[in-house]
C-alpha positions as CSV (number, residue, x, y, z in Angstrom):
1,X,104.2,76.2,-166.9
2,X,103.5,72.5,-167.4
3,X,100.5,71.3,-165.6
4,X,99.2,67.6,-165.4
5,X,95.7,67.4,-163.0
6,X,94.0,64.1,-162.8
7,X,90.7,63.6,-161.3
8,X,88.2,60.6,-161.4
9,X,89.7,58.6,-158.5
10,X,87.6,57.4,-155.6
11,X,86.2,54.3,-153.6
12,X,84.1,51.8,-155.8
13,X,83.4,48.0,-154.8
14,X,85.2,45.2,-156.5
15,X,84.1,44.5,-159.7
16,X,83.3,48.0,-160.4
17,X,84.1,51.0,-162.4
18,X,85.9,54.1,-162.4
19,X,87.4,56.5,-165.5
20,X,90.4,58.5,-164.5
21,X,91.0,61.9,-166.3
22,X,94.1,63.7,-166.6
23,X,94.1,67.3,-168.1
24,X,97.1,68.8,-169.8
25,X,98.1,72.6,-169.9
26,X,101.3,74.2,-170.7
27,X,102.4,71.7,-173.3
28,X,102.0,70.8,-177.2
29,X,99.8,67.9,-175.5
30,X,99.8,66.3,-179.4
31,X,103.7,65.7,-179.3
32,X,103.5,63.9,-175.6
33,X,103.6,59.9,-174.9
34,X,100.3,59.5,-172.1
35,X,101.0,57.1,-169.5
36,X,99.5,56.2,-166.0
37,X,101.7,54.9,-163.2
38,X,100.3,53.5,-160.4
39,X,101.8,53.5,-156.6
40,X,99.7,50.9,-154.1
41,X,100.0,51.4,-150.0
42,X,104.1,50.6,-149.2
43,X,105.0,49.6,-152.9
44,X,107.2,51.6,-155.8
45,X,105.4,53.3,-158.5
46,X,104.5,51.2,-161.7
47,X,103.7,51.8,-165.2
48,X,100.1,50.8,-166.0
49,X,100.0,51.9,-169.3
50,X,101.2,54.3,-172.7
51,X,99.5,55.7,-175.5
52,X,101.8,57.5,-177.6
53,X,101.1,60.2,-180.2
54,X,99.9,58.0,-183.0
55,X,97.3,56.2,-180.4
56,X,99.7,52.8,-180.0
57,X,99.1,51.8,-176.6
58,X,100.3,48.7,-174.0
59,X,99.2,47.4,-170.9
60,X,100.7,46.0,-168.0
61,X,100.2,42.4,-167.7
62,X,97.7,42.7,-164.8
63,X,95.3,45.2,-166.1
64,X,95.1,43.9,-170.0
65,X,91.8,43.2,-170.9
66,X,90.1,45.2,-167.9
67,X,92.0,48.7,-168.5
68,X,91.3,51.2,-171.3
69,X,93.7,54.2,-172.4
70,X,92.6,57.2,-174.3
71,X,93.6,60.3,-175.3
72,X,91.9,63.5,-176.9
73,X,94.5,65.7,-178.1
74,X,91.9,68.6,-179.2
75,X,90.7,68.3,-175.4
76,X,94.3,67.8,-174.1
77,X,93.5,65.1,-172.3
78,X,94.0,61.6,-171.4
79,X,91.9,58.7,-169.6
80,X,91.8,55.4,-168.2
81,X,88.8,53.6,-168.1
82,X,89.0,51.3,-165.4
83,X,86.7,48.1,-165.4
84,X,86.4,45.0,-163.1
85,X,88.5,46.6,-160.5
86,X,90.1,44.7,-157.9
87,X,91.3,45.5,-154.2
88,X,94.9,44.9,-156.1
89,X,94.6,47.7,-158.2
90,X,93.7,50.0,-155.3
91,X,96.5,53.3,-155.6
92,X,97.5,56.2,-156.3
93,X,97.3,56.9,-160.1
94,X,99.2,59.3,-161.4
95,X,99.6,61.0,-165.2
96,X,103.1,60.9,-166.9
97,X,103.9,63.2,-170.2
98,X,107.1,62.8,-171.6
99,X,108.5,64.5,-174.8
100,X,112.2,64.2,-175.2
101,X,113.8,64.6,-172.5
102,X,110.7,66.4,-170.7
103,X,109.3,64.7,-168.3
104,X,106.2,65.9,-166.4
105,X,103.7,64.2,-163.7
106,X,100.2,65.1,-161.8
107,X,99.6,64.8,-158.2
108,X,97.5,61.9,-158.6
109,X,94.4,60.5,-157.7
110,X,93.3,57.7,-155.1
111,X,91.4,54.8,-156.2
112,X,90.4,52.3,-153.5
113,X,88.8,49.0,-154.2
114,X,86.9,47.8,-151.3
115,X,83.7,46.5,-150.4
């Protein structure tokens, strides 16, 4: 069974930090494209940004420079470390793995920008 479970989310003040985890079970993690979508209050869901197998990633234009992706593929895992946050980027983040025509997401987790 394919499992995605991200944690890491939370409420941090503009400007700060926050590093989102997503752990993987249930797949060949090392065959997946790692993305995180992000859904704000009343919007659609949007890509924020991919790392595939061979560790090429992109960004979404309005979290270049401030957002890092990851991944660890002996730890299964991927992660978004998340600097100079802004009350824009507060959402929910979720964890997308695709393979194929496989297709699997996490809950997500809530990140709130506020002071």
């Amino acid at each position: 069974q394919v499992q995605l479970v991200e944690s890491g989310g939370g409420l941090v003040q503009p400007g700060g930090s926050l590093r989102l985890s997503c752990a993987a079970s249930g797949i060949t993690f090392s065959f997946y494209t790692m993305a995180w979508y992000r859904a704000a209050p009343g919007k659609q869901r949007d890509l924020v940004a991919t790392i595939t197998t061979g560790g090429s990633t992109n960004y979404a234009d309005s979290v270049k420079g401030r957002f890092t992706i990851s991944r660890d593929n002996a730890k299964k895992a991927v992660y978004l470390q998340m600097n100079s946050l802004k009350p824009e980027d507060t959402a929910v983040y979720s964890c997308n793995g695709r393979f194929g025509s496989l297709d699997s997401w996490g809950q997500g987790t809530h990140v709130t920008v506020s002071s």
